[in-house]
N, CA, C and O atoms as a GROMACS GRO file, in nm:
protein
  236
    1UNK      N    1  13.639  -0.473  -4.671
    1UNK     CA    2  13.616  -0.332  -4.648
    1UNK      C    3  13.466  -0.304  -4.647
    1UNK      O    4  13.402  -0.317  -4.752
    2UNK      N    5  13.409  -0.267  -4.538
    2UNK     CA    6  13.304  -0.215  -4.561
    2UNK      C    7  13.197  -0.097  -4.618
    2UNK      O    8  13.158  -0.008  -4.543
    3UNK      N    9  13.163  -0.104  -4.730
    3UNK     CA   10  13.086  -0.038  -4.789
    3UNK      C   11  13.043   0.111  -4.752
    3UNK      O   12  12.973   0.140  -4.656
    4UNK      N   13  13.101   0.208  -4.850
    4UNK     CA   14  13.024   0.376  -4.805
    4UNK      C   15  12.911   0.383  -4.776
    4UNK      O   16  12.855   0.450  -4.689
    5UNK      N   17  12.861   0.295  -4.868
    5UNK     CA   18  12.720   0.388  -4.903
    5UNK      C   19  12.634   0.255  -4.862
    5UNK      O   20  12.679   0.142  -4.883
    6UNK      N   21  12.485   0.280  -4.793
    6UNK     CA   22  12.387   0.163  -4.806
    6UNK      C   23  12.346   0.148  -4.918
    6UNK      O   24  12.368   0.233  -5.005
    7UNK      N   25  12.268   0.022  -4.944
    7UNK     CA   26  12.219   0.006  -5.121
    7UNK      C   27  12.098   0.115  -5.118
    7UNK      O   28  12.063   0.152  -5.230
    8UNK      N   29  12.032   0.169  -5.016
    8UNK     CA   30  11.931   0.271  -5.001
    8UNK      C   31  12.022   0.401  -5.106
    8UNK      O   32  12.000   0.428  -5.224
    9UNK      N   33  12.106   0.452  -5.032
    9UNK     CA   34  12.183   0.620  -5.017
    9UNK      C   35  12.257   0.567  -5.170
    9UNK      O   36  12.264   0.653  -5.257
   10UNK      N   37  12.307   0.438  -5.201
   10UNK     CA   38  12.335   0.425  -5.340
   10UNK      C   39  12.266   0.518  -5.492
   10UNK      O   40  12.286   0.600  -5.582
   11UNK      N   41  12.164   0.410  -5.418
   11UNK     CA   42  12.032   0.432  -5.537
   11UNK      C   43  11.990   0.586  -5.530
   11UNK      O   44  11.940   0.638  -5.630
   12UNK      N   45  12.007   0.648  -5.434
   12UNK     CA   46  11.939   0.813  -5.382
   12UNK      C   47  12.063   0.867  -5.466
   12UNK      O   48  12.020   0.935  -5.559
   13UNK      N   49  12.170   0.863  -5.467
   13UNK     CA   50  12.313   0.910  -5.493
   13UNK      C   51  12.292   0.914  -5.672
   13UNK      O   52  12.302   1.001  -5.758
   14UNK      N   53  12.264   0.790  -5.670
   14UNK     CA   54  12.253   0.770  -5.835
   14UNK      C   55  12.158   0.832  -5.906
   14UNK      O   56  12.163   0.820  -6.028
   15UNK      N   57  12.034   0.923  -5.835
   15UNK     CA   58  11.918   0.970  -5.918
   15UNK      C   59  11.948   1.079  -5.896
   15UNK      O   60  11.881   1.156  -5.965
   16UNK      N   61  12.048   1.150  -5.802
   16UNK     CA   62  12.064   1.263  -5.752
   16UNK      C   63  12.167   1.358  -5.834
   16UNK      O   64  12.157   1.475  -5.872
   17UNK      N   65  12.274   1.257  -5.844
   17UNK     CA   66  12.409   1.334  -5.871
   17UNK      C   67  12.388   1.370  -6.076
   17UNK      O   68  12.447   1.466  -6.127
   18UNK      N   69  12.341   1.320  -6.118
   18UNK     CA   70  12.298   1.375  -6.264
   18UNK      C   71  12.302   1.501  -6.295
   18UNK      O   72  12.346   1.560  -6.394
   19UNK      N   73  12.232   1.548  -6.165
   19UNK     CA   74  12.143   1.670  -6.165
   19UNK      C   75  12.201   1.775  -6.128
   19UNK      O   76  12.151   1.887  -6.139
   20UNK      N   77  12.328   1.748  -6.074
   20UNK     CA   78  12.412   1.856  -6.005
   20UNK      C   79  12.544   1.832  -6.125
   20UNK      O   80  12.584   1.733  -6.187
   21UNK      N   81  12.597   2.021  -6.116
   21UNK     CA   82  12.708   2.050  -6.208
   21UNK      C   83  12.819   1.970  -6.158
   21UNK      O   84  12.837   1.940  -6.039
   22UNK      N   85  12.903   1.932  -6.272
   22UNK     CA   86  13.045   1.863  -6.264
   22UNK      C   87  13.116   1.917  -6.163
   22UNK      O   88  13.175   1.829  -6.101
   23UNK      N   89  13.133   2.018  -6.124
   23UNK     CA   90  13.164   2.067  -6.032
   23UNK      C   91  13.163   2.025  -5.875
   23UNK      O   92  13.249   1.999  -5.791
   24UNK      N   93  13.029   2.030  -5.877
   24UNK     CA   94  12.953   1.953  -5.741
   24UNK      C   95  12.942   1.842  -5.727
   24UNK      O   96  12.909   1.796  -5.618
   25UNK      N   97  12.972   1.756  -5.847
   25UNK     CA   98  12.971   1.625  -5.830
   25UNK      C   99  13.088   1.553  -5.816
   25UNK      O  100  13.101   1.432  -5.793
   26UNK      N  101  13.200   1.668  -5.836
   26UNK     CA  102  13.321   1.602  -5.781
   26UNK      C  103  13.362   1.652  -5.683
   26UNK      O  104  13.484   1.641  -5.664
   27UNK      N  105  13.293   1.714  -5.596
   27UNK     CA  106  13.273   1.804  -5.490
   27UNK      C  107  13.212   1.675  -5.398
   27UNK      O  108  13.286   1.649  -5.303
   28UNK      N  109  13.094   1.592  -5.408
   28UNK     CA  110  13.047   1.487  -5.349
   28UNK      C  111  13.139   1.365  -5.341
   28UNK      O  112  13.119   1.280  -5.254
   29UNK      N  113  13.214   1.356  -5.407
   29UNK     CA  114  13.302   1.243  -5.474
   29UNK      C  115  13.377   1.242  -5.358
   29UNK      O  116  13.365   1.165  -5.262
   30UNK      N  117  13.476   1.360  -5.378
   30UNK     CA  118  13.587   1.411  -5.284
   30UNK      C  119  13.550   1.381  -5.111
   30UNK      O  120  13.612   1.342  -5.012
   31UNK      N  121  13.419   1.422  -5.140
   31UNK     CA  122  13.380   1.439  -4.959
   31UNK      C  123  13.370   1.258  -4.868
   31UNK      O  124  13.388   1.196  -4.764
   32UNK      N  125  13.332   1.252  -4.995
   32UNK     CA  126  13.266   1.076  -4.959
   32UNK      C  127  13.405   1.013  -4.949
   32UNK      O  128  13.435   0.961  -4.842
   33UNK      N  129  13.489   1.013  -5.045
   33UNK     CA  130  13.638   0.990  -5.026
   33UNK      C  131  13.707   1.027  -4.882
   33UNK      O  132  13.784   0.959  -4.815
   34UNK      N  133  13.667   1.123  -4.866
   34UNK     CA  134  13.764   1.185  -4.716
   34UNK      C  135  13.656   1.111  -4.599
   34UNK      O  136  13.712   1.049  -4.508
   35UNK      N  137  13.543   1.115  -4.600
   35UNK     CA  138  13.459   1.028  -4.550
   35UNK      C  139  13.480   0.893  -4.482
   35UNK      O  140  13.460   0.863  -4.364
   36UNK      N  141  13.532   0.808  -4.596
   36UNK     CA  142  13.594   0.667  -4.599
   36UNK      C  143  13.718   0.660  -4.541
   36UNK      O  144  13.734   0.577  -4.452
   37UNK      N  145  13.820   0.737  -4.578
   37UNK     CA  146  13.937   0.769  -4.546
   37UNK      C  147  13.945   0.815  -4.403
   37UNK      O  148  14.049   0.790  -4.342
   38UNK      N  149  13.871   0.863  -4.359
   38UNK     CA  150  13.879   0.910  -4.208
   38UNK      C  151  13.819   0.790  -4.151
   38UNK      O  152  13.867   0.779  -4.038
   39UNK      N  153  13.728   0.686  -4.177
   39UNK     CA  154  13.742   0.575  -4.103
   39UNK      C  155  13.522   0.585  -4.059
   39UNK      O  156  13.450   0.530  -3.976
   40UNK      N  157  13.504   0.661  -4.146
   40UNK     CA  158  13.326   0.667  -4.094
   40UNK      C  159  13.279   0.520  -4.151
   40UNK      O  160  13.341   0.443  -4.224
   41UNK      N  161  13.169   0.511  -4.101
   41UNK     CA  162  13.117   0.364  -4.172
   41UNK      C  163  13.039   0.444  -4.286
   41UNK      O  164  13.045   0.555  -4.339
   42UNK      N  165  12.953   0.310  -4.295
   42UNK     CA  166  12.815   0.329  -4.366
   42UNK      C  167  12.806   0.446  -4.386
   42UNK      O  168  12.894   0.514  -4.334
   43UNK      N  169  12.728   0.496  -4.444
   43UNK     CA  170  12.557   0.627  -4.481
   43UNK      C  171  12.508   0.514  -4.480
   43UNK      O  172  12.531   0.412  -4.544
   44UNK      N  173  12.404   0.554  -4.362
   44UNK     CA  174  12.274   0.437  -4.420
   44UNK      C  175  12.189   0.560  -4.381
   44UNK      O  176  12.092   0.493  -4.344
   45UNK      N  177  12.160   0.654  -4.366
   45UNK     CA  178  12.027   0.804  -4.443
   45UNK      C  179  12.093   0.922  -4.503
   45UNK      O  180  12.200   0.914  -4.564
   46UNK      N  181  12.052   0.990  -4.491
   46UNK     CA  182  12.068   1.102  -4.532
   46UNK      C  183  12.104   1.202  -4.440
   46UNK      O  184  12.156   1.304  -4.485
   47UNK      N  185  12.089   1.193  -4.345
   47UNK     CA  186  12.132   1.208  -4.212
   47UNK      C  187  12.294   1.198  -4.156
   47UNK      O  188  12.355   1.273  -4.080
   48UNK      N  189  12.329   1.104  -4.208
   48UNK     CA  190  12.461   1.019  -4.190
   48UNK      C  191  12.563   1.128  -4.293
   48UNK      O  192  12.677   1.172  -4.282
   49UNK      N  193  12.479   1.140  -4.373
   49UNK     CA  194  12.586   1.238  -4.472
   49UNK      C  195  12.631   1.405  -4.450
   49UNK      O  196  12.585   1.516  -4.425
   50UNK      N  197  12.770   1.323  -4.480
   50UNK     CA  198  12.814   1.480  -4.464
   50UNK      C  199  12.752   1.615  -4.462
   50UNK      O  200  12.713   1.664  -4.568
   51UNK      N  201  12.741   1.669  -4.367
   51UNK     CA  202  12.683   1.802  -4.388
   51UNK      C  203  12.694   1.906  -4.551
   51UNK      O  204  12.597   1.938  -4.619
   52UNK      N  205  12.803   1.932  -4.573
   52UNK     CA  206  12.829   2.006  -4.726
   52UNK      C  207  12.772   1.934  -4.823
   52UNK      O  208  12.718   1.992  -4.917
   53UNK      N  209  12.779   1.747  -4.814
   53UNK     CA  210  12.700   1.719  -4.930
   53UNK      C  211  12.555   1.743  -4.932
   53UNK      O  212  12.484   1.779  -5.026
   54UNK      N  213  12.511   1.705  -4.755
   54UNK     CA  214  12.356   1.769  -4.786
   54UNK      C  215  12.301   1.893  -4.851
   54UNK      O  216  12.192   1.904  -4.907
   55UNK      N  217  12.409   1.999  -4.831
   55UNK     CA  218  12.430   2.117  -4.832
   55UNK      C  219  12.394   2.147  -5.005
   55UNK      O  220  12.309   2.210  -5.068
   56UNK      N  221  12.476   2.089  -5.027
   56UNK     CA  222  12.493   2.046  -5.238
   56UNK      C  223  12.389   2.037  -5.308
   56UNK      O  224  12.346   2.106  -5.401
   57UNK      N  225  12.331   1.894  -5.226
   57UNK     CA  226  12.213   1.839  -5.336
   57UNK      C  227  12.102   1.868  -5.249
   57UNK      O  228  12.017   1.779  -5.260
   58UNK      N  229  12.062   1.980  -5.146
   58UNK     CA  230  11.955   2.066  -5.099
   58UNK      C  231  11.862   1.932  -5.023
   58UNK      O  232  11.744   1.906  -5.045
   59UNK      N  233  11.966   1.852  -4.920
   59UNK     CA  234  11.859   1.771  -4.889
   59UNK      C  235  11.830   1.857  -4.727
   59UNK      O  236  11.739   1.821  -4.653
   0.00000   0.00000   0.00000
C-alpha cells in the first residue's frame, strides 16, 4: 500500500497538528482517511492536501 503522506508532509503534520484543538485534529485525521480511501496517492506538498485541511492549519 502506498503511503499517505511523504516523509516531508509527515514531519510538517507532526509539528503542526499539536497545535490545533482535538477537534480539528480529528477533523484532519478523518479527511486524510477519506483521502486514502478514495484512492489519492501521496501528499508530497502542501498543495496536494486537501483543501479543508489547508483550510484548518492556515496553510
Amino acid at each position: 500500500m502506498e503511503p499517505m503522506l511523504s516523509h516531508f508532509m509527515q514531519q510538517l503534520l507532526s509539528q503542526e497538528l499539536p497545535m490545533l484543538d482535538s477537534a480539528d485534529r480529528a477533523r484532519v485525521t478523518e479527511l486524510l482517511r477519506e483521502h486514502a480511501a478514495a484512492g489519492g496517492g501521496t501528499i508530497e506538498t502542501q498543495e496536494d492536501l486537501p483543501g479543508e485541511i489547508r483550510q484548518i492549519m492556515d496553510l
